[in-house]
TIKOLNU-808639 format. One record per residue: x, y, z of N, C-alpha, C, O, CB in turn; residue number from 0. Coordinates in nm, 2 decimals, always signed. Last residue first. Glycine has a CB too. Layout:
! TIKOLNU-808639
REC  n.east  n.north    n.up  ca.east  ca.north   ca.up  c.east  c.north    c.up  o.east  o.north    o.up  cb.east  cb.north   cb.up    n
REC       X        Y       Z        X         Y       Z       X        Y       Z       X        Y       Z        X         Y       Z  NUM
...
***
This chain:
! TIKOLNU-808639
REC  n.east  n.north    n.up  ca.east  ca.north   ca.up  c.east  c.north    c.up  o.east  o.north    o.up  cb.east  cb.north   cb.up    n
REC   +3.14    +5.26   -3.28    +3.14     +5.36   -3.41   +3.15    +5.26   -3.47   +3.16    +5.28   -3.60    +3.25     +5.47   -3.44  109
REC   +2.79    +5.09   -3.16    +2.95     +5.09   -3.17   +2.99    +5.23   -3.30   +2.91    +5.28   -3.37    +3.00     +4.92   -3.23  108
REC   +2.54    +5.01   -3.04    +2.59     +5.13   -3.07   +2.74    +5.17   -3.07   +2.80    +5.25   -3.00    +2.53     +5.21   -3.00  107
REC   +2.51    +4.76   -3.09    +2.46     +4.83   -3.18   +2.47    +4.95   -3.19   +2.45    +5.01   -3.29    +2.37     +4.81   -3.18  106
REC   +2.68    +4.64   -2.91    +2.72     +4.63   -3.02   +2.64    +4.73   -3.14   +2.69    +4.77   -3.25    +2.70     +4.48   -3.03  105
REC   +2.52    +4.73   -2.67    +2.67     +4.79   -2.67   +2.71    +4.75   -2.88   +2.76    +4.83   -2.96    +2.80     +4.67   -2.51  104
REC   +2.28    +4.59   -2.70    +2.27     +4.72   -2.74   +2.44    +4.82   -2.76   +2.47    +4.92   -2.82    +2.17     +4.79   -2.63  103
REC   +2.43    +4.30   -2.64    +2.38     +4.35   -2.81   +2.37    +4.49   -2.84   +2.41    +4.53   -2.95    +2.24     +4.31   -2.84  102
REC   +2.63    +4.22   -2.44    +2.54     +4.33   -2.46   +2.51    +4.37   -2.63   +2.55    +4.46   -2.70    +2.60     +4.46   -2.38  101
REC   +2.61    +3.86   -2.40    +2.65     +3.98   -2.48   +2.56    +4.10   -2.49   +2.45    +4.09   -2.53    +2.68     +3.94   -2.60  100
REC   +2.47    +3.74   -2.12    +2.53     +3.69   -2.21   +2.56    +3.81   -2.29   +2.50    +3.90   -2.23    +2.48     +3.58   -2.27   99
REC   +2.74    +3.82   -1.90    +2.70     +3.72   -1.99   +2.52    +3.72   -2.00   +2.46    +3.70   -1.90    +2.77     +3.56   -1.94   98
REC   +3.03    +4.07   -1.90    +2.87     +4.02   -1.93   +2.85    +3.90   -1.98   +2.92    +3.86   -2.07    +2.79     +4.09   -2.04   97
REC   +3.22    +4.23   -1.72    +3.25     +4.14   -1.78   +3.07    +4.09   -1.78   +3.00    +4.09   -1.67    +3.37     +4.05   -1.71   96
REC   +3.45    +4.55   -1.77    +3.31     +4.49   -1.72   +3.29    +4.34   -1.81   +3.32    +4.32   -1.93    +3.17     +4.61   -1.76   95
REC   +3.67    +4.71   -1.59    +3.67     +4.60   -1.68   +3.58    +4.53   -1.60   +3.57    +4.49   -1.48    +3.82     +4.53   -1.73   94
REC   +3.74    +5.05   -1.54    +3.70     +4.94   -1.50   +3.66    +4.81   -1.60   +3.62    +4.85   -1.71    +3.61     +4.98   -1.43   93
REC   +3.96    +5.30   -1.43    +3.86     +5.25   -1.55   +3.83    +5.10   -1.47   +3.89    +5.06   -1.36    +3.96     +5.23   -1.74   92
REC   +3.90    +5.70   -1.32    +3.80     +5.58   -1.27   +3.80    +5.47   -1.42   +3.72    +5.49   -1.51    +3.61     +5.65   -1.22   91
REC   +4.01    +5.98   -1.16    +4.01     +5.89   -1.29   +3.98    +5.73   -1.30   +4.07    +5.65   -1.28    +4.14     +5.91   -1.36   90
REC   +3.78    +5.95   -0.89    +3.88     +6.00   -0.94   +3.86    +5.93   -1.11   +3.77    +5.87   -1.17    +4.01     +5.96   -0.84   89
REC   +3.54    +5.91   -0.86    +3.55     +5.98   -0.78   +3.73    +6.09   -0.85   +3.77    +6.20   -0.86    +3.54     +5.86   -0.63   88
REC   +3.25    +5.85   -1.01    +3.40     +5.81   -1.02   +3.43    +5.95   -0.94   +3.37    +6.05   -0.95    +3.47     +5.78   -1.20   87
REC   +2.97    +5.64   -0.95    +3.00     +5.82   -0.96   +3.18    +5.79   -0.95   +3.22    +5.70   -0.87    +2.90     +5.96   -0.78   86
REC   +2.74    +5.41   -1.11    +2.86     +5.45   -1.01   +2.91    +5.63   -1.09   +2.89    +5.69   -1.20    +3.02     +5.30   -1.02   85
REC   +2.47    +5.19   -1.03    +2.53     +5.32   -1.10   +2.68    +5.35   -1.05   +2.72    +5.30   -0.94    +2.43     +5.45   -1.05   84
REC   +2.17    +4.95   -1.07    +2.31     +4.98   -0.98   +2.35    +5.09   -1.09   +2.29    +5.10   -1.19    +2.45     +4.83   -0.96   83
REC   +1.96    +4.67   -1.02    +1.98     +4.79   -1.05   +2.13    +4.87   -0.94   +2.17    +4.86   -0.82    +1.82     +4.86   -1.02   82
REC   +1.91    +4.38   -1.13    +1.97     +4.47   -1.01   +1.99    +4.61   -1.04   +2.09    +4.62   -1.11    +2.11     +4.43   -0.96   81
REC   +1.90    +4.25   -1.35    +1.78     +4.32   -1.36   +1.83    +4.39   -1.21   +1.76    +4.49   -1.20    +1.61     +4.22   -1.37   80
REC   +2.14    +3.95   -1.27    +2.03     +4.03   -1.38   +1.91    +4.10   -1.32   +1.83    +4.03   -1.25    +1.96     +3.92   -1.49   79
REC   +2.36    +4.09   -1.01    +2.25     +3.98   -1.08   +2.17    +4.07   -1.19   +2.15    +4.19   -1.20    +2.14     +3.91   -0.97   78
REC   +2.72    +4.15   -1.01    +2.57     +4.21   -1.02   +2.49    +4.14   -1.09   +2.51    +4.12   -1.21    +2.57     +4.34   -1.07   77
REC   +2.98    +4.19   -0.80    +2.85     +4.09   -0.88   +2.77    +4.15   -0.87   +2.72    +4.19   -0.77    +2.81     +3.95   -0.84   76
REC   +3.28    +4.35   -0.82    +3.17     +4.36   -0.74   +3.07    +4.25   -0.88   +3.08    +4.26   -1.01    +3.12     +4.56   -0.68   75
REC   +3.60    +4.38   -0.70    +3.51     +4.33   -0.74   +3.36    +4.37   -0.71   +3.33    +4.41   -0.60    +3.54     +4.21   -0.71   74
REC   +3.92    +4.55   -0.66    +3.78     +4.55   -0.62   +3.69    +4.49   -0.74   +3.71    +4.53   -0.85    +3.74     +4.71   -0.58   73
REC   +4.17    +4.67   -0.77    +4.12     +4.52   -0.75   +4.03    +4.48   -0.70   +4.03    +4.36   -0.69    +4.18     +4.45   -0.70   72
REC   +4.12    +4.96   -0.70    +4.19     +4.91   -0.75   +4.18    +4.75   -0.70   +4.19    +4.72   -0.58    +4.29     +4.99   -0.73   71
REC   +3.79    +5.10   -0.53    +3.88     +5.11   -0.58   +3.98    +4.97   -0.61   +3.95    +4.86   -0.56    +3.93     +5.21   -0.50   70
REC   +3.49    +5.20   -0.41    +3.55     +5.10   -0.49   +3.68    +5.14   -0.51   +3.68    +5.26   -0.50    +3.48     +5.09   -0.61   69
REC   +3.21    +5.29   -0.16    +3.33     +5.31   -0.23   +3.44    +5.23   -0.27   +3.51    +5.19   -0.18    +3.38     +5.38   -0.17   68
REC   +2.92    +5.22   -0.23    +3.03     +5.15   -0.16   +3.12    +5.23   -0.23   +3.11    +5.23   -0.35    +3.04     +5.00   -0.16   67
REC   +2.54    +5.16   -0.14    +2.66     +5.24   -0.19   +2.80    +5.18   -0.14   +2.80    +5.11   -0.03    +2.65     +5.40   -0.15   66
REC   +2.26    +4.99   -0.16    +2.39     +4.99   -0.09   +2.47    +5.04   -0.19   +2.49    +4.99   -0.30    +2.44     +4.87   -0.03   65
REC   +2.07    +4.90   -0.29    +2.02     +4.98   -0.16   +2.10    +5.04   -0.13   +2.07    +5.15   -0.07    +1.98     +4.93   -0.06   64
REC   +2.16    +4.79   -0.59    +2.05     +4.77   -0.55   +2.09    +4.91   -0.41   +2.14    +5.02   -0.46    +2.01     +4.59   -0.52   63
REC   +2.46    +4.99   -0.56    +2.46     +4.81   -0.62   +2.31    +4.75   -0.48   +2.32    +4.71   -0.37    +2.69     +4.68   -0.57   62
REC   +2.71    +5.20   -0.64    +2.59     +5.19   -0.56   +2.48    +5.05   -0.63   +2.43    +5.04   -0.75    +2.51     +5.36   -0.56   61
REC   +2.99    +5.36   -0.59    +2.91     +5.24   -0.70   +2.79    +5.21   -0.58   +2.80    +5.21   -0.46    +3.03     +5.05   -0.75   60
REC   +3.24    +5.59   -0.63    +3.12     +5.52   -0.52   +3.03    +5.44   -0.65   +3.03    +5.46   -0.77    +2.99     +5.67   -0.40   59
REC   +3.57    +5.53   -0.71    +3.47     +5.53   -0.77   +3.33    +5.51   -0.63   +3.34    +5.41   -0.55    +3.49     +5.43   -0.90   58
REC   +3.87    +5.51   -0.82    +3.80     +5.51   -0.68   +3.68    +5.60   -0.70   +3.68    +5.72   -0.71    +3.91     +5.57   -0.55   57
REC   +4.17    +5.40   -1.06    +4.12     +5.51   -0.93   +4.00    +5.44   -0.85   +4.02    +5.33   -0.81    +4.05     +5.67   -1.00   56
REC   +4.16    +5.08   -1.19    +4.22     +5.18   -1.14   +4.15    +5.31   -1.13   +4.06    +5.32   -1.21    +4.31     +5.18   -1.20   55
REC   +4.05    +4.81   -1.25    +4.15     +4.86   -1.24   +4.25    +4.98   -1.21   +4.37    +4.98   -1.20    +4.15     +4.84   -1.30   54
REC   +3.78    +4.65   -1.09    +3.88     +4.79   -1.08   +4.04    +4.79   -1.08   +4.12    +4.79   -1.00    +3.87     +4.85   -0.94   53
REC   +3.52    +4.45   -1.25    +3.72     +4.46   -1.15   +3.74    +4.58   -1.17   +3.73    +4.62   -1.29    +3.90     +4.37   -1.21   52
REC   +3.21    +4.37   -1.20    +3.30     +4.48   -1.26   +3.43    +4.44   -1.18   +3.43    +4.41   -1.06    +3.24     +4.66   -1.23   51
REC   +3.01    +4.10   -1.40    +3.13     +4.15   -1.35   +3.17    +4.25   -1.31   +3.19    +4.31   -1.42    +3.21     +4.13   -1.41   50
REC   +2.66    +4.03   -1.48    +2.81     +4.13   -1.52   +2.89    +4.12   -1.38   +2.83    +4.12   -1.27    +2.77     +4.34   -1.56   49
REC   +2.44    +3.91   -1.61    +2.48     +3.90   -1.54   +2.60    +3.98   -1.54   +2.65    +3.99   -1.65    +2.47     +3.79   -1.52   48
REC   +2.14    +4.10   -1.80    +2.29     +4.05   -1.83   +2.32    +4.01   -1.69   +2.25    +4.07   -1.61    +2.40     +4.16   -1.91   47
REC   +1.90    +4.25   -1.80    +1.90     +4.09   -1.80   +2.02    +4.04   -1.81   +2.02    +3.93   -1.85    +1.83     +4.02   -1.91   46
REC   +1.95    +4.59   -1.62    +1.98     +4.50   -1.76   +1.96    +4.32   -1.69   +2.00    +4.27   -1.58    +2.18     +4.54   -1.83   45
REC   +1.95    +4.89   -1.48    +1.95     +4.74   -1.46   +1.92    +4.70   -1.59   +1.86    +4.78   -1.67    +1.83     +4.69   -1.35   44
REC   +2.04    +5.21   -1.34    +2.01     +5.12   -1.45   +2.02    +4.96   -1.41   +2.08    +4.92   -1.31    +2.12     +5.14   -1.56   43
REC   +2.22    +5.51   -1.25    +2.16     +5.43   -1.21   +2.05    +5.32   -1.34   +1.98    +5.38   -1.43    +2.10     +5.52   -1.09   42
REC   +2.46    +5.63   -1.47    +2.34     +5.65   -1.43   +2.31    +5.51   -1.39   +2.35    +5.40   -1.46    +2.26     +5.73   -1.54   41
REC   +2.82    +5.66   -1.44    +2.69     +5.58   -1.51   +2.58    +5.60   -1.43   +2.60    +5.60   -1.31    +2.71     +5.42   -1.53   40
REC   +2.96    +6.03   -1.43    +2.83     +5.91   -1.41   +2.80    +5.76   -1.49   +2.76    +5.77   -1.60    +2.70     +5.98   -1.44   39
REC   +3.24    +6.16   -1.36    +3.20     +6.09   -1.46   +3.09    +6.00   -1.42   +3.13    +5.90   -1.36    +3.30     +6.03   -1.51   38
REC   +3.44    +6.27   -1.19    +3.26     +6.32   -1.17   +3.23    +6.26   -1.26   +3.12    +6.32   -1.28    +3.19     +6.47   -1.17   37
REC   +3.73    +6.24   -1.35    +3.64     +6.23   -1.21   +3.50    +6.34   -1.24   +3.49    +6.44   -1.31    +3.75     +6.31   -1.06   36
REC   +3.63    +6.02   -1.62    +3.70     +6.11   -1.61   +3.64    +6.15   -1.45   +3.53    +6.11   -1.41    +3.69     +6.19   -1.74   35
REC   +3.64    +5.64   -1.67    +3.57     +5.77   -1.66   +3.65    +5.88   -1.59   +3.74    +5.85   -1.51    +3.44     +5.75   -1.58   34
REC   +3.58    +5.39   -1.92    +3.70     +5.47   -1.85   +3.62    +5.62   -1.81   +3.55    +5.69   -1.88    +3.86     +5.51   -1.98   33
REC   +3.57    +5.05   -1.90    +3.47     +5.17   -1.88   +3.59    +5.30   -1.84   +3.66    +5.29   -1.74    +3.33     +5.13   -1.74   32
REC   +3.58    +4.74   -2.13    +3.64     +4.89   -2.03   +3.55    +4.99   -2.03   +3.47    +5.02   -2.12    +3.77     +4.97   -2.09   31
REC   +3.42    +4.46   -2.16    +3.43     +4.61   -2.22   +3.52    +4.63   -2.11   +3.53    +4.55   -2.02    +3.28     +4.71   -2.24   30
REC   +3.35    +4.15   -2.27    +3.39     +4.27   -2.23   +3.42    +4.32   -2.23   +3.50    +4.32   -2.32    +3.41     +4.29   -2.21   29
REC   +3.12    +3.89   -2.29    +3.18     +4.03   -2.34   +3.24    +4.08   -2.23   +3.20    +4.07   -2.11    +3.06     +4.14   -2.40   28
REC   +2.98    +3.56   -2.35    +3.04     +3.63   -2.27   +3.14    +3.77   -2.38   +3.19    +3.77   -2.49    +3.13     +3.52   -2.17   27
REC   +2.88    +3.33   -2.51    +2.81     +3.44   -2.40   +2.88    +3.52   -2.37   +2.80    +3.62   -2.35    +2.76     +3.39   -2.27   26
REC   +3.06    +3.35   -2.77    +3.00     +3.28   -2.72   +2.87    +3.35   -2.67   +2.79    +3.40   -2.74    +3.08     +3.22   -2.64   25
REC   +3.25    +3.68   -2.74    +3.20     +3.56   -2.80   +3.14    +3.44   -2.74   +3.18    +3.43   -2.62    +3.30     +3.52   -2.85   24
REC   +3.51    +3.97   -2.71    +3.36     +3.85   -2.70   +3.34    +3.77   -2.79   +3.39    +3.76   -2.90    +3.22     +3.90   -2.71   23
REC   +3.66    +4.22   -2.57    +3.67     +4.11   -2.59   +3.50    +4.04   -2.63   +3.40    +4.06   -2.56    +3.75     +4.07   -2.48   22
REC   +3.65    +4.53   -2.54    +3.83     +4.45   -2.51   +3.80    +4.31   -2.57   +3.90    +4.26   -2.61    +3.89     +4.42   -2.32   21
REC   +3.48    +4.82   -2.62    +3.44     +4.65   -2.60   +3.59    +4.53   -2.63   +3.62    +4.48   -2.74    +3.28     +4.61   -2.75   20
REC   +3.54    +5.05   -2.42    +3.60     +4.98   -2.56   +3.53    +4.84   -2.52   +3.53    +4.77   -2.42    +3.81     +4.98   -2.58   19
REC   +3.33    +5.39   -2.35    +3.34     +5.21   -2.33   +3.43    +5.17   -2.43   +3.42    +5.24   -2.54    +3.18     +5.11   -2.34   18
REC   +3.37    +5.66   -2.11    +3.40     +5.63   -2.27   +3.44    +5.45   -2.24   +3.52    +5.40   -2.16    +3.55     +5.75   -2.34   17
REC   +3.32    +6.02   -2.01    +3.31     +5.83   -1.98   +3.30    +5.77   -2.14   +3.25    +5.82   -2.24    +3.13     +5.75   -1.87   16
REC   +3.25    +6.30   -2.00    +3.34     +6.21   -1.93   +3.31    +6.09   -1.92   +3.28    +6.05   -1.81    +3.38     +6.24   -1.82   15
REC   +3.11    +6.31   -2.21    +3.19     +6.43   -2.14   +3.30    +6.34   -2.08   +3.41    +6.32   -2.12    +3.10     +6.53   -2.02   14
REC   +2.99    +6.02   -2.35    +2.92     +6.17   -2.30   +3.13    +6.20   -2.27   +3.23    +6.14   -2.31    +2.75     +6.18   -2.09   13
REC   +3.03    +5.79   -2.46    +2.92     +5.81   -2.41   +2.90    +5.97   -2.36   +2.78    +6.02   -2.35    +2.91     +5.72   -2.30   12
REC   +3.26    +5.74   -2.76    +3.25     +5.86   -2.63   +3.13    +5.81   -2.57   +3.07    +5.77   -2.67    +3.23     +6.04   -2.69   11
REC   +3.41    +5.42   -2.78    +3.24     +5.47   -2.79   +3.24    +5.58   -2.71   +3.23    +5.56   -2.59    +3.09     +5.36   -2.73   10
REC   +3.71    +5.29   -2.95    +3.62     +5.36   -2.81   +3.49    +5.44   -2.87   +3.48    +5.50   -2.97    +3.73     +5.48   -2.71    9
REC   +3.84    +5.02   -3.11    +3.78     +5.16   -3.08   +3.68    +5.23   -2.98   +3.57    +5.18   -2.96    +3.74     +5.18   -3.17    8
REC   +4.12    +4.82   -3.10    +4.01     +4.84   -3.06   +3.94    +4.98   -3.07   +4.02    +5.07   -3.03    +4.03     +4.80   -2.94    7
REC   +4.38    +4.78   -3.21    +4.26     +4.78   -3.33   +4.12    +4.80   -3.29   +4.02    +4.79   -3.36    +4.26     +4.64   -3.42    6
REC   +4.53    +4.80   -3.03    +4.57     +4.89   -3.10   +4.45    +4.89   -3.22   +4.42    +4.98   -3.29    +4.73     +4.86   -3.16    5
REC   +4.47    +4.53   -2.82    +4.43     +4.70   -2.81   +4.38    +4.80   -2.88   +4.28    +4.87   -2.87    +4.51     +4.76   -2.79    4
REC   +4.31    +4.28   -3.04    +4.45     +4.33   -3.01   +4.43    +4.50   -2.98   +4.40    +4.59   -3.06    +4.55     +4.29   -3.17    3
REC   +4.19    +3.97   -2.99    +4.13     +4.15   -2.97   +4.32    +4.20   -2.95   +4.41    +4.16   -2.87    +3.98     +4.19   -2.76    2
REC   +4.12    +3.64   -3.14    +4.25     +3.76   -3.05   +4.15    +3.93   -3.10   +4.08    +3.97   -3.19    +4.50     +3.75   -3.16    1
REC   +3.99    +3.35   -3.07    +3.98     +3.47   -3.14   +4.07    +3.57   -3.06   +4.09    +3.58   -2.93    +3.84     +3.52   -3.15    0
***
């Protein structure tokens, strides 16, 4: 199955941050997360296993106890139900990878 950019559409979440779901099927999804600087994901945990890669700016991400400042090719694993958040420091996107599919991402699509 092909995801072609130009036909993807973006979900505002608020002010500054905004998800495109880039790809899925089977188990597996993924999204972009693009955040403007001071842009929150609020601290949260989910039954999904997820991915994040940094593609680009520099973000603190805080993953269960431990904060960390993130930037460009930076990985980080996050187990189901871990609770984690990140504060974008600068223009901050990132490519999140789930298994198995975020249903609530699908249900709140435009």
């Amino acid at each position: 199955m092909f995801f072609f950019n130009k036909e993807l559409k973006s979900v505002q979440l608020d002010e500054k941050s905004e998800r495109t779901i880039k790809a899925r099927g089977g188990s597996l999804m993924a999204s972009e997360m693009h955040f403007l600087p001071g842009g929150v994901g609020a601290m949260h945990s989910h039954p999904h296993e997820q991915i994040v890669y940094v593609l680009e700016g520099e973000a603190d991400f805080t993953l269960g106890n431990e904060t960390r400042r993130i930037g460009p090719g930076d990985s980080i694993y996050i187990a189901p139900n871990v609770i984690h958040g990140v504060v974008a420091i600068t223009h901050f996107r990132a490519l999140d990878i789930f298994s198995p599919q975020r249903e609530d991402f699908l249900r709140n699509r435009v």
